[in-house]
C-alpha positions as CSV (number, residue, x, y, z in Angstrom):
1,X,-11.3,3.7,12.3
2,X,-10.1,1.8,15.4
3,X,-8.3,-1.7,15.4
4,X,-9.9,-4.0,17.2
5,X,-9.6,-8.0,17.7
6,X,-13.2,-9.9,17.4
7,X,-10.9,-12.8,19.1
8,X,-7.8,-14.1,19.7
9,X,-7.2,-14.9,15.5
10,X,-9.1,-12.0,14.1
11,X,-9.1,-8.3,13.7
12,X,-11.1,-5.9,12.5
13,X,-9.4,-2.6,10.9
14,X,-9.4,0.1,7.7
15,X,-6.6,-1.7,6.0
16,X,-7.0,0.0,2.8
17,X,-8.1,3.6,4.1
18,X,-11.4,3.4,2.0
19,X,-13.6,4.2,4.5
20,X,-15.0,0.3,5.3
21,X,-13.8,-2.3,7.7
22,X,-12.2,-5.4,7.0
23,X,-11.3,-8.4,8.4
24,X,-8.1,-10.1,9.1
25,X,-7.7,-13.5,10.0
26,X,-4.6,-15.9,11.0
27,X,-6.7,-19.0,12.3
28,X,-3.2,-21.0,12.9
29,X,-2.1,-18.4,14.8
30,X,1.1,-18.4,13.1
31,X,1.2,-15.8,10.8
32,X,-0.4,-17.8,7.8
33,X,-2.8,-14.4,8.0
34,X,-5.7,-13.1,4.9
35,X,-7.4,-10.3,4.8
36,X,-10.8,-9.9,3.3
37,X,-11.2,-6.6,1.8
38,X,-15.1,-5.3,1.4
39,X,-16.2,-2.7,-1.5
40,X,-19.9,-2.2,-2.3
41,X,-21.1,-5.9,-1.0
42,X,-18.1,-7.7,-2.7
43,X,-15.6,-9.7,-0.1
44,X,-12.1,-10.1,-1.7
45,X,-9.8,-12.3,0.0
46,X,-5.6,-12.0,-0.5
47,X,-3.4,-14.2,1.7
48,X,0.4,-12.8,3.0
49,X,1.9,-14.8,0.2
50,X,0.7,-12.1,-2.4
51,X,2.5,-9.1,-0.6
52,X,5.4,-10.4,-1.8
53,X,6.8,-8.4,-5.0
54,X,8.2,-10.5,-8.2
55,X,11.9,-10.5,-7.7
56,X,10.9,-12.0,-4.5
57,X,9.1,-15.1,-5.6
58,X,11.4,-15.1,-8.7
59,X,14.6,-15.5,-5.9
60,X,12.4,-17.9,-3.9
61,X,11.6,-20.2,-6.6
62,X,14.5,-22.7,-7.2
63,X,14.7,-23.5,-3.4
64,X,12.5,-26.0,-1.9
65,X,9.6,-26.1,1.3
66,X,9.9,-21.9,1.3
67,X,7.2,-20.4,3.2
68,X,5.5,-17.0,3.7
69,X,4.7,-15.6,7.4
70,X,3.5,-12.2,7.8
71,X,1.3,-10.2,10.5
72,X,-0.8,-7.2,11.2
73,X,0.1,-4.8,13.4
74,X,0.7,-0.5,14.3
75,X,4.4,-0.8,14.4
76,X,4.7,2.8,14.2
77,X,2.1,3.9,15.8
78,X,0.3,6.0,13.0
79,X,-3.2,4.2,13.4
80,X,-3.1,2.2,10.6
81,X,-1.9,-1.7,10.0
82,X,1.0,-2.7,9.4
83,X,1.8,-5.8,7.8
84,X,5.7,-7.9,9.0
85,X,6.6,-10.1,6.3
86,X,8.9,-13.4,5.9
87,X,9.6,-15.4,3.5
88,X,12.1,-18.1,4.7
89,X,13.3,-21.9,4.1
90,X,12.0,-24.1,5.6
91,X,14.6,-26.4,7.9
92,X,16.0,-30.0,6.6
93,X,16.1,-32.4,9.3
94,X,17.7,-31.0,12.1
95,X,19.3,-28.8,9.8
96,X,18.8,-25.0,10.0
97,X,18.0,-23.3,6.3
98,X,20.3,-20.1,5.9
99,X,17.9,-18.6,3.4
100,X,15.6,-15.4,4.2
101,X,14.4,-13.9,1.5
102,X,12.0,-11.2,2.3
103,X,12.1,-10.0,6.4
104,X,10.3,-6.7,5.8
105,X,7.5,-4.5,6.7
106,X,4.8,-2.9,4.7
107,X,3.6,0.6,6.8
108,X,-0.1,0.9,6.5
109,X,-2.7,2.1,4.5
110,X,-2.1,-0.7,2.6
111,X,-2.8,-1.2,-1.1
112,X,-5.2,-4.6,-1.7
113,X,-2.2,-6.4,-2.8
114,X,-1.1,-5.5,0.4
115,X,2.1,-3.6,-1.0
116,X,2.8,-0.2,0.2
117,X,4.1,2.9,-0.9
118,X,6.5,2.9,2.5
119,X,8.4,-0.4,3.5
120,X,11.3,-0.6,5.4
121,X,13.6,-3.7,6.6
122,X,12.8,-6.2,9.5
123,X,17.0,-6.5,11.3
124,X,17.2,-9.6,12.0
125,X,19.8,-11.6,14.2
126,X,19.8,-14.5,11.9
127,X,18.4,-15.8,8.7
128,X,16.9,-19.3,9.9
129,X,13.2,-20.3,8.9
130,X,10.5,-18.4,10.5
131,X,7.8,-21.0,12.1
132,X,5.3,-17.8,13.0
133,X,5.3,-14.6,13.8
134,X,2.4,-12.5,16.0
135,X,1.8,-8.9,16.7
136,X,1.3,-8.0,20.2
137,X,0.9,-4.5,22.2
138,X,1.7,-6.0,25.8
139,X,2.3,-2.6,27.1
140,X,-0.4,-1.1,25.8
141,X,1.2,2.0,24.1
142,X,-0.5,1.9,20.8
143,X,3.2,0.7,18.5
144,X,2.7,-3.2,18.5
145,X,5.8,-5.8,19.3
146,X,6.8,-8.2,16.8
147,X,7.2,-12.1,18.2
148,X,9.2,-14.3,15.9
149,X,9.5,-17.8,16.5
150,X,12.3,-18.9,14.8
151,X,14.2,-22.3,14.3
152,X,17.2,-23.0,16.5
153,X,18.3,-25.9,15.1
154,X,18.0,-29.4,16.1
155,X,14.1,-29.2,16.3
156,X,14.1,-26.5,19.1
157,X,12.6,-23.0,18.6
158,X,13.4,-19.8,20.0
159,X,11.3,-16.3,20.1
160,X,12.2,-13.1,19.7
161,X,10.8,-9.6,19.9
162,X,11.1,-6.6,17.3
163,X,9.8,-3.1,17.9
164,X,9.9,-0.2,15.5
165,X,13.3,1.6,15.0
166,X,14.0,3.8,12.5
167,X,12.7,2.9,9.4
168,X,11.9,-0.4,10.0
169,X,11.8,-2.9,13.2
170,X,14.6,-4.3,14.8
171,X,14.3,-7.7,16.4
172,X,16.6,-8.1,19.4
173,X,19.3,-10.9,19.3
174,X,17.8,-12.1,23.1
175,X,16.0,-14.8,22.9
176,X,12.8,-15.0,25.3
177,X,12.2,-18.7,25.3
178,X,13.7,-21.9,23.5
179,X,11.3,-24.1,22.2
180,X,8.8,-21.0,22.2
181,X,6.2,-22.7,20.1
182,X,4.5,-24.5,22.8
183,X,3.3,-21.6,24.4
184,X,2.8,-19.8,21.6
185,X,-1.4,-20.5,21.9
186,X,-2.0,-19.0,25.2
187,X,-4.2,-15.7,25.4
188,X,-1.6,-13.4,26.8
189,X,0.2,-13.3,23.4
190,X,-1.7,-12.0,20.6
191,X,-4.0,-9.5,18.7
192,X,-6.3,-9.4,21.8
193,X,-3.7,-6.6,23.0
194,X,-5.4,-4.4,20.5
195,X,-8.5,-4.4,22.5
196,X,-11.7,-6.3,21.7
197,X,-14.6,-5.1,19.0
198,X,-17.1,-5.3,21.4
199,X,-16.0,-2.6,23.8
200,X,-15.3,0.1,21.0
């Protein structure tokens, strides 16, 4: 089945392989995404924060203000989702955090925990706190691009891309924008890359 974006903070996909759609959503547009998973009439909603495994929220738990970021995207161009997921510390003051402790991705057909058999590491330049992340496909080839908008200290933000590579994606060192966040709302970035419902 196609992925397809009903609007700029949903999709519609086979997350699961079963056969039905479902629906993705990251209303924030900031990777704060859900998906609702349908089987026979029954709508079951799981949030990014349950991808993560338990040794994960085991090392997250005695640090403070951690959050959880993920997206949904083809990555490696397979046809099914893909979900990039982060689970960083949040900054102190001007402060950067230096504490990343999940930056990987889950290849699709995902399970309804949104695990997967097949993960492989997100490189990243630097371990700072994630603000959001977004899959895009701006060049249209079918494997989705990876923004991260990620602290740069002193209350600026900078974004950065990541494409497949290997086994996992690689996010490139460049930044494409400090303070990246305040254009992060506009329509050219985003799910509607994918291609909208309607026209499928």
């Amino acid at each position: 089945m196609a992925i397809c974006a009903v609007d700029s903070k949903s999709l519609r996909a086979d997350v699961d392989a079963d056969g039905q759609l479902d629906e993705i959503h990251d209303q924030g547009r900031d990777g704060t995404s859900s998906v609702v998973f349908r089987r026979d009439g029954h709508r079951t909603t799981v949030g990014v924060g349950e991808a993560r495994g338990f040794w994960q929220k085991l090392r997250g738990a005695p640090r403070e203000d951690m959050a959880t970021r993920g997206t949904f995207g083809d990555f490696d161009g397979d046809g099914y989702l893909d979900l990039a997921l982060f689970y960083s510390q949040r900054d102190v003051g001007d402060s950067t955090q230096d504490s990343m402790v999940v930056h990987e991705v889950h290849y699709g057909p995902l399970a309804r925990d949104l695990s997967s058999d097949r993960t492989g590491p997100i490189r990243m330049g630097g371990s700072a706190f994630v603000f959001a992340v977004r899959a895009t496909d701006t060049d249209h080839d079918g494997r989705a691009e990876l923004q991260v908008v990620q602290s740069g200290g002193d209350g600026t933000t900078d974004r950065h891309i990541g494409r497949q590579d290997g086994g996992g994606l690689s996010v490139s060192d460049d930044e494409t924008g400090s303070d990246g966040w305040s254009g992060w709302s506009g329509p050219k970035l985003g799910w509607l890359d994918f291609g909208a419902c309607a026209d499928r």
